[in-house]
DOKEBA-655014 format. One record per residue (C-alpha): x, y, z; residue in one letter. Coordinates in steps of 0.5 Angstrom, whole numbers, plus 500, padded with zeros to 3 digits. Last residue first. Example, Ala and Ser with C-alpha at 12.3 -4.5 7.8 and 13.67 -1.06 7.14 Angstrom:
BEGIN
+-----+-----+-----+------+
|   X |   Y |   Z | type |
+-----+-----+-----+------+
| 527 | 498 | 514 |    S |
| 525 | 491 | 516 |    A |
+-----+-----+-----+------+
***
This chain:
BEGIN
+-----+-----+-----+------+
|   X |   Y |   Z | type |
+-----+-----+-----+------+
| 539 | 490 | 415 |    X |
| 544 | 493 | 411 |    X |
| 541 | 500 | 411 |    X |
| 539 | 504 | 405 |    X |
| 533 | 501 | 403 |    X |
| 531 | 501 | 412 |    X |
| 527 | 508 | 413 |    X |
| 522 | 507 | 406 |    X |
| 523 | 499 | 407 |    X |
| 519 | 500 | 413 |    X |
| 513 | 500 | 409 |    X |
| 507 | 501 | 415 |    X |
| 510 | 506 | 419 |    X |
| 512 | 511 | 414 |    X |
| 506 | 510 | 410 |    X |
| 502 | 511 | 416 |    X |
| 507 | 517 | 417 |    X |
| 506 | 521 | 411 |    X |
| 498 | 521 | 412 |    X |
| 498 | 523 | 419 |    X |
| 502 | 529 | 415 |    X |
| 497 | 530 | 410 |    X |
| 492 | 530 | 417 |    X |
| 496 | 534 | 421 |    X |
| 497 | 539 | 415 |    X |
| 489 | 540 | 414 |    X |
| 488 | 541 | 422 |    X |
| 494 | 547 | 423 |    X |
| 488 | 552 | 421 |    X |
| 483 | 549 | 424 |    X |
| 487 | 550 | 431 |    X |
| 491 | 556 | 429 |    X |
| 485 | 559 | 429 |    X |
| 483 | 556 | 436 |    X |
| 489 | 558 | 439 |    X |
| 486 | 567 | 437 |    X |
| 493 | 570 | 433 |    X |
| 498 | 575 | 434 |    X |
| 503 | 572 | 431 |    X |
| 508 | 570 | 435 |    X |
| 504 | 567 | 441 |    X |
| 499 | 564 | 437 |    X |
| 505 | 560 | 433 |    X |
| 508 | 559 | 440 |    X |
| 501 | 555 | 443 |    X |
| 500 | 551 | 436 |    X |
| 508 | 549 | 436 |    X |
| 507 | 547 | 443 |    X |
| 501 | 542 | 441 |    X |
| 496 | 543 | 447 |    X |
| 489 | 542 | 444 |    X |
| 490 | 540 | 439 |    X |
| 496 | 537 | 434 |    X |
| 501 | 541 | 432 |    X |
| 508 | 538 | 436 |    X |
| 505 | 532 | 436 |    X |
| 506 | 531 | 428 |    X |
| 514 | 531 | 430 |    X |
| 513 | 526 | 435 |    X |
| 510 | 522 | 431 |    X |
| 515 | 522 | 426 |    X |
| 520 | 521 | 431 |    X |
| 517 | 514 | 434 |    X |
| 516 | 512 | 427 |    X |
| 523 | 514 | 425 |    X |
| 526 | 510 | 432 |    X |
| 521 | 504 | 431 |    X |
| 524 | 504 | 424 |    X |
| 531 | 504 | 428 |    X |
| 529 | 498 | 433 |    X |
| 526 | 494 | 427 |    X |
| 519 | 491 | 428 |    X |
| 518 | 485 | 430 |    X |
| 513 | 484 | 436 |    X |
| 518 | 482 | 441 |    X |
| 522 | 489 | 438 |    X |
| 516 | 492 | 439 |    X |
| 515 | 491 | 446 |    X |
| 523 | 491 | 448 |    X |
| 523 | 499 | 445 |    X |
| 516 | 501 | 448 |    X |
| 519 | 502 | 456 |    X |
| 526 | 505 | 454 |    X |
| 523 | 509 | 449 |    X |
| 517 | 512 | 453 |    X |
| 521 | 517 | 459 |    X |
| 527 | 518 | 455 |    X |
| 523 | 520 | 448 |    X |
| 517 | 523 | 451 |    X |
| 522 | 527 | 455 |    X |
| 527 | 529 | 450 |    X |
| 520 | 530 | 445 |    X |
| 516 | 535 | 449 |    X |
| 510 | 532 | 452 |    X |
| 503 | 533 | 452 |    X |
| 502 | 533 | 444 |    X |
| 507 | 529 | 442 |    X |
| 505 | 524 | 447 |    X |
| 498 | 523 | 444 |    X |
| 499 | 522 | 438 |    X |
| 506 | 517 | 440 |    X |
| 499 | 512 | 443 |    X |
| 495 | 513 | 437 |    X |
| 501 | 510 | 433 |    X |
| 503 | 505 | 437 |    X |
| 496 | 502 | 437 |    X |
| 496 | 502 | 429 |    X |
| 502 | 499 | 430 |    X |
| 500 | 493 | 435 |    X |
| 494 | 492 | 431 |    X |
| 500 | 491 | 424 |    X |
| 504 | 486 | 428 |    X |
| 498 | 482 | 430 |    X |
| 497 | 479 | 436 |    X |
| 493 | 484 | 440 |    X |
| 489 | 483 | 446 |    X |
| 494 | 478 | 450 |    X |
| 500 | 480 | 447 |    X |
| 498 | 487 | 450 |    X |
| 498 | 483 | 457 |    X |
| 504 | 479 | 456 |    X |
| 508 | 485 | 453 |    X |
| 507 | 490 | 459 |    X |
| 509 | 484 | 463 |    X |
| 515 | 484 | 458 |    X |
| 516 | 491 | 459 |    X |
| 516 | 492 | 466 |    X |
| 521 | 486 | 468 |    X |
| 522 | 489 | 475 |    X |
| 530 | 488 | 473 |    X |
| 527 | 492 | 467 |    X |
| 523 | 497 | 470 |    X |
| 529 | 498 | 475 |    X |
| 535 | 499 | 469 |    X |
| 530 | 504 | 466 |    X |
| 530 | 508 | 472 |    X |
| 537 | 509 | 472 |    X |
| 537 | 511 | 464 |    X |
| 532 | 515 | 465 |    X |
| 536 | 518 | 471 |    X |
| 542 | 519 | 466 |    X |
| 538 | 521 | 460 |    X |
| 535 | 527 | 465 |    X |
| 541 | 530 | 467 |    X |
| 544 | 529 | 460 |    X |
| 537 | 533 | 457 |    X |
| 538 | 538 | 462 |    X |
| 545 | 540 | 461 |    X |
| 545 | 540 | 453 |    X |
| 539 | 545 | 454 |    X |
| 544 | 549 | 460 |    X |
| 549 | 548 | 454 |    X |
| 546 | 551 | 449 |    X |
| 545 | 558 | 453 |    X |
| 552 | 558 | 456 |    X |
| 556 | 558 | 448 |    X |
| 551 | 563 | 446 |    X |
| 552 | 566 | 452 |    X |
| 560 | 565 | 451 |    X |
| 560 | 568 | 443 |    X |
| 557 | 575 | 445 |    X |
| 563 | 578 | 446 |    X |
| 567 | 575 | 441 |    X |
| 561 | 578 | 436 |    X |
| 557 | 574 | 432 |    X |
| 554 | 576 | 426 |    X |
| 562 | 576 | 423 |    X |
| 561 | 574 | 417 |    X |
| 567 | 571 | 416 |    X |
| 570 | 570 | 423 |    X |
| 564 | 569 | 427 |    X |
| 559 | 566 | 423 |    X |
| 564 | 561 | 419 |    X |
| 569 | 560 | 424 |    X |
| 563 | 558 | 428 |    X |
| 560 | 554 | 424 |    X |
| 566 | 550 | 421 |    X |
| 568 | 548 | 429 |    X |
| 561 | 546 | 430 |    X |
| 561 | 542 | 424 |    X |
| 568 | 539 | 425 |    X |
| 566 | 537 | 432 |    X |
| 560 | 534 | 430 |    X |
| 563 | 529 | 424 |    X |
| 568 | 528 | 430 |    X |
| 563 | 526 | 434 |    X |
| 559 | 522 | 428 |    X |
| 566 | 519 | 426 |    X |
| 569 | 522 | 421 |    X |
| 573 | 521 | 414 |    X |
| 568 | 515 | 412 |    X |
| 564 | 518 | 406 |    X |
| 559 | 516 | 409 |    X |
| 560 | 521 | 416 |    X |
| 565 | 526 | 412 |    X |
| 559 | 526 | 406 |    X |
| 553 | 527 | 411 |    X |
| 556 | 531 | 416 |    X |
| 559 | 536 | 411 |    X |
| 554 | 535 | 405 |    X |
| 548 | 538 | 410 |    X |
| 553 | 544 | 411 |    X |
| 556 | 546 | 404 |    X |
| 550 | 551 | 403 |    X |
| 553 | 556 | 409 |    X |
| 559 | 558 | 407 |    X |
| 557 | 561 | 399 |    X |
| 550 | 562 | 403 |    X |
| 551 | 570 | 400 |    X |
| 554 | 568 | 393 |    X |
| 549 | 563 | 392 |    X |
| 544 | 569 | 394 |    X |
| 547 | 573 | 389 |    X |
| 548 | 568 | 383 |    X |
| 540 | 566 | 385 |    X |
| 538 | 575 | 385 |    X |
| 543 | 575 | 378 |    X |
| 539 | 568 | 374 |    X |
| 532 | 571 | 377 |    X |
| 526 | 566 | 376 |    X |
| 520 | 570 | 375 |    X |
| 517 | 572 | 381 |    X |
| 509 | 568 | 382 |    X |
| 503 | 572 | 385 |    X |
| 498 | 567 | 387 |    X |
| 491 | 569 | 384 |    X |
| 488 | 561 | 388 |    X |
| 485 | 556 | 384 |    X |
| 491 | 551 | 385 |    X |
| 492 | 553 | 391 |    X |
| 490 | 548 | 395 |    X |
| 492 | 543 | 391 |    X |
| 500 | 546 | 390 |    X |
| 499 | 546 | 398 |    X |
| 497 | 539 | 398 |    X |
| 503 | 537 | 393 |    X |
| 509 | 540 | 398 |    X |
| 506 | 538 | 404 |    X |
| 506 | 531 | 400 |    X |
| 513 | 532 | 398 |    X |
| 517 | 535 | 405 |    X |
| 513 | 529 | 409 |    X |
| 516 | 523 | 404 |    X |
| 523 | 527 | 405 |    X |
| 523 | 526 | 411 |    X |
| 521 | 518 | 410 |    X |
| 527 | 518 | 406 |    X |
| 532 | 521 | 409 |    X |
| 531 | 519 | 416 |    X |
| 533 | 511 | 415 |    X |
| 540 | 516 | 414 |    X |
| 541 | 519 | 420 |    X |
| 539 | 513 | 424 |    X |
| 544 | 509 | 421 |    X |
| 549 | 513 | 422 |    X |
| 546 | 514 | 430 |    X |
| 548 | 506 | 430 |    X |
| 542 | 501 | 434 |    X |
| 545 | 494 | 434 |    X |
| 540 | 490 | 433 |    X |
| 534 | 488 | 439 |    X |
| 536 | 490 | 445 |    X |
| 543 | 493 | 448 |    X |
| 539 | 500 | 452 |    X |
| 544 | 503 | 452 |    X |
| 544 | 503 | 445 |    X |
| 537 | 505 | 444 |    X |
| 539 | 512 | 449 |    X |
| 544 | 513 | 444 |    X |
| 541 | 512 | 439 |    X |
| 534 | 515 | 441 |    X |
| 538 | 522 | 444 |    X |
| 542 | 522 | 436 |    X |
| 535 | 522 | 432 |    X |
| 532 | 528 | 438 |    X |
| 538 | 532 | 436 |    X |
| 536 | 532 | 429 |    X |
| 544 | 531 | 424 |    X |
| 541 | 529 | 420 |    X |
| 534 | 530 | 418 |    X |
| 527 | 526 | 421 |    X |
| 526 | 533 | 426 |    X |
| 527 | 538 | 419 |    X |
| 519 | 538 | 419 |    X |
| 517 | 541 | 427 |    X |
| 516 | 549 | 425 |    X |
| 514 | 547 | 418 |    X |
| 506 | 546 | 421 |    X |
| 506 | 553 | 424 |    X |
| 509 | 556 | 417 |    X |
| 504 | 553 | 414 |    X |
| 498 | 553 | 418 |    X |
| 499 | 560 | 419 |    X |
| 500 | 561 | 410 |    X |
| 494 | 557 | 410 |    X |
| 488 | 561 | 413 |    X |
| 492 | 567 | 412 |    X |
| 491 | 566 | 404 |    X |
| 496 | 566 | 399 |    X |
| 497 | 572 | 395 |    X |
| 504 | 573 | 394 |    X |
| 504 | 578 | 400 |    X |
| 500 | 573 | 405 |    X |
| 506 | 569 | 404 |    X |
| 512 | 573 | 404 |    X |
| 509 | 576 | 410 |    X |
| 509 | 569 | 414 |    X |
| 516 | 567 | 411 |    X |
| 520 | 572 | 414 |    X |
| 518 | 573 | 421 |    X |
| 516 | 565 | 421 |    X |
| 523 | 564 | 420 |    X |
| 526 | 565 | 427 |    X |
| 520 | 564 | 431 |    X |
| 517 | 559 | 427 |    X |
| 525 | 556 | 427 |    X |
| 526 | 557 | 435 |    X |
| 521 | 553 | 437 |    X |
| 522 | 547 | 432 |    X |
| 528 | 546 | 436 |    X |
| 534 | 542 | 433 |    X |
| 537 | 548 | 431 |    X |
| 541 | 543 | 425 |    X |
| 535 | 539 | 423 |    X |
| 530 | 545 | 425 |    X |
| 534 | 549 | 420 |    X |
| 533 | 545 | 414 |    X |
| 526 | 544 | 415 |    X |
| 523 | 550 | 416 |    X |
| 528 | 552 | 409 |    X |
| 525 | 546 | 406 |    X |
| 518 | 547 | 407 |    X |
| 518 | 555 | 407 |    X |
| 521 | 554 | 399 |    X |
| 515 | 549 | 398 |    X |
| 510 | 555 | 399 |    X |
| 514 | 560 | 396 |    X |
| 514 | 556 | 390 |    X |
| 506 | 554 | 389 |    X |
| 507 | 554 | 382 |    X |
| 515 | 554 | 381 |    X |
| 518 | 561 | 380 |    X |
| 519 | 562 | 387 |    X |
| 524 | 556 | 387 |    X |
| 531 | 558 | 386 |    X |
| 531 | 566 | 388 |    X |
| 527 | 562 | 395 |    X |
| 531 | 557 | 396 |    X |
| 536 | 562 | 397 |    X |
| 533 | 569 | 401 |    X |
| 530 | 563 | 406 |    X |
| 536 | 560 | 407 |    X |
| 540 | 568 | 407 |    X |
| 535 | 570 | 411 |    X |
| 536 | 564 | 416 |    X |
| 543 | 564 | 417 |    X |
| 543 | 571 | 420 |    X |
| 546 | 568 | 426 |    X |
| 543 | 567 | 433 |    X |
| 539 | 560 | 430 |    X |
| 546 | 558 | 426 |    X |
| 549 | 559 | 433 |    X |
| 545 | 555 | 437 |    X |
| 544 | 549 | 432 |    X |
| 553 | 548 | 432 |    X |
| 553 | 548 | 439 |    X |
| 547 | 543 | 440 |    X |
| 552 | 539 | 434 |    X |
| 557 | 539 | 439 |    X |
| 553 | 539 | 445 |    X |
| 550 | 532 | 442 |    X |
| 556 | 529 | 439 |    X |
| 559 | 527 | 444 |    X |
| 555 | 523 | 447 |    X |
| 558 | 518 | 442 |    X |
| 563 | 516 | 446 |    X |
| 559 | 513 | 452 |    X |
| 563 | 515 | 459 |    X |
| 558 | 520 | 461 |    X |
| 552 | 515 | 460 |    X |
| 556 | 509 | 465 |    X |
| 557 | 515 | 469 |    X |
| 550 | 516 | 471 |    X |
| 549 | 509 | 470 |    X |
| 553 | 507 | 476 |    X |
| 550 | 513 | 480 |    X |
| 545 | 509 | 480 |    X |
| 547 | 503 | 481 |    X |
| 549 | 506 | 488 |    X |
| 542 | 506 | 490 |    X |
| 543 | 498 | 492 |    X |
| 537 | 493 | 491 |    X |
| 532 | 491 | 496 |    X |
| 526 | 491 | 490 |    X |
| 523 | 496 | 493 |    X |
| 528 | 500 | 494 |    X |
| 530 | 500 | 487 |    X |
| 523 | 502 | 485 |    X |
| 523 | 509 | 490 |    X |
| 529 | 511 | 488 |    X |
| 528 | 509 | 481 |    X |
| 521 | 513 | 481 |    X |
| 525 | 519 | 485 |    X |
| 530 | 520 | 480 |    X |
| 524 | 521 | 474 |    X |
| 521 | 525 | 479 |    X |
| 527 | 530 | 480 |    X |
| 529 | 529 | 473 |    X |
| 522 | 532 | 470 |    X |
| 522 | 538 | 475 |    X |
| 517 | 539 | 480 |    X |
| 511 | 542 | 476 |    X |
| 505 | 541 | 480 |    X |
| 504 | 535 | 475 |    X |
| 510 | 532 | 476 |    X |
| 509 | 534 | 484 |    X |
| 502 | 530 | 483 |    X |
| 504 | 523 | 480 |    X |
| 511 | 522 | 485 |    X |
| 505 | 523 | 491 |    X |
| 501 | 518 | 488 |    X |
| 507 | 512 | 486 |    X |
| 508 | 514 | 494 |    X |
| 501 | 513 | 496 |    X |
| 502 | 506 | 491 |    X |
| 509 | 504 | 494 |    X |
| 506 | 505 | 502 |    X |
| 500 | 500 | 500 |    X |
+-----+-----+-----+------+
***
């Protein structure tokens, strides 16, 4: 009886807001007890995640993200994409995809790119003619697109987290970062065509294509365009490591945006420095005591209990998706995606591994539902931090962020039931 009070108390400081390390150090705390084993091997699992090398590359990469964010690089992203694709019908639209897209996989925060882009793209579209309907529900939907492209810190946090985990194959972030791709990309294209559809009646006002404006945004992005080339190419080409791919990039970034185009004084460089390392230091914090708290719920053997009793109710592997799917649904709208991935990985990886599903495909499918989280109603945080920057009534960007879930609720059934889609370039 003293365990469920406990588990009730724990319960109602988490809602009350008491940070999410302390509840989740309490709840091995409290599981270790139980079971009469030593709290020393908590502190074991807190430097066993500090001694893993590939942890590495998730402050550099972080550090890399913040400094693109405080930088001009979004404009010159935007001004880019543009000058090459406005010509096309529905252009500005399918340039807010790949700009979104790209910045939130290097800035890792959806936040920050409809904050940093929205300011630019939402005038752009509303001037081309696009109604504001669409164009709100765009820029809130893009916020969240570059989550499945490399180098995404939520792809490094679930192969880590899959790796200490040691279930199931063996969990690479290289593999990650390229079982990405496709299903991204799937996102980025259906999008695009719904906003082609959409449109296709509509008095949108198409530039016609510059060859002088493309040569001088090329000009202006000359530094900045090598970087999806530089992870992808030094990783795949075998020159780097991941860390060493997260060190060279980081060292890149800041030589570029603080030497060349010097938008970041040597004075400003430590709070930029500060800043991503606090939301570095959290996830670490967090990673650690979730690790502890997963090596309780397996010693109490949770997930095969919790296998045994959704086995007995559904014994097909497309049921089990399908059940999956709703339940990451829910999720993304109620949790941010750090937390959603250290507290749900190390509970729903054994389960689905035991219904055969591949632990990187589980992580894309865990990914892209997360990523349609972020703007699902009634509290996906895009939706509260779109209607925060632009001035808008929540239930407006309801119906407006509506059509684009449904596109993407489309893209992640694919995704989910054609593996192959995440799994073609892998050899597995």
């Amino acid at each position: 009886m003293t365990i469920y009070i406990l588990a009730l108390i724990l319960i109602l400081l988490a809602l009350l807001g008491t940070p999410l390390f302390a509840v989740i150090l309490a709840v091995a705390m409290l599981g270790f007890y139980y079971l009469d084993v030593s709290l020393s091997v908590i502190a074991i699992e807190v430097y066993r995640i500090a001694d893993t090398p590939v942890l590495l590359a998730l402050p550099l990469f972080t550090f890399a993200g913040y400094i693109l964010a405080e930088s001009r690089t979004s404009h010159r992203l935007v001004r880019l994409t543009r000058a090459f694709l406005c010509w096309m019908p529905g252009g500005l639209a399918i340039v807010a995809f790949i700009a979104c897209a790209f910045f939130t996989a290097f800035t890792g925060a959806s936040g920050v790119t409809i904050v940093a882009l929205g300011a630019l793209l939402y005038p752009a579209l509303i001037e081309a003619g696009y109604r504001d309907k669409f164009s709100i529900g765009l820029v809130t939907t893009s916020g969240s697109l570059g989550l499945l492209f490399p180098p995404s810190l939520p792809l490094i946090l679930y192969a880590i987290i899959a790796q200490q985990m040691n279930v199931g194959a063996k969990v690479a972030i290289s593999d990650l970062f390229l079982a990405g791709l496709l299903p991204g990309l799937l996102m980025v294209l259906l999008l695009s065509f719904y906003s082609l559809w959409e449109n296709r009646r509509s008095p949108i006002e198409r530039p016609l294509f510059s060859a002088q404006e493309a040569k001088s945004a090329l000009r202006e992005a000359i530094w900045e365009i090598p970087l999806p080339f530089f992870v992808l190419g030094g990783i795949y080409g075998g020159f780097f490591a991941v860390s060493e791919a997260a060190a060279a990039t980081a060292m890149y970034v800041l030589v570029v945006e603080v030497f060349i185009y010097k938008e970041i004084s040597l004075s400003k460089l430590p709070a930029v420095m500060r800043d991503s390392m606090v939301m570095v230091g959290g996830i670490l914090l967090i990673l650690g005591v979730s690790l502890a708290s997963t090596n309780f719920l397996i010693d109490a053997e949770v997930p095969m209990r919790l296998f045994d009793i959704i086995q007995a109710h559904i014994s097909s592997k497309i049921a089990f998706l399908i059940l999956l799917n709703i339940l990451l649904l829910i999720l993304g709208a109620i949790l941010d995606i750090f937390s959603a991935i250290v507290i749900m990985v190390p509970i729903i990886l054994p389960v689905a591994i035991n219904y055969g599903v591949d632990p990187v495909h589980l992580g894309i499918i865990f990914l892209a539902n997360m990523q349609i989280g972020y703007i699902t109603p009634p509290v996906g945080m895009n939706l509260f931090i779109a209607s925060y920057r632009f001035d808008k009534p929540i239930i407006e960007l309801y119906r407006a962020a509506i059509p684009f879930m449904i596109v993407l609720l489309a893209a992640v059934l694919i995704i989910t039931y054609v593996p192959a889609l995440s799994l073609v370039f892998l050899q597995r």
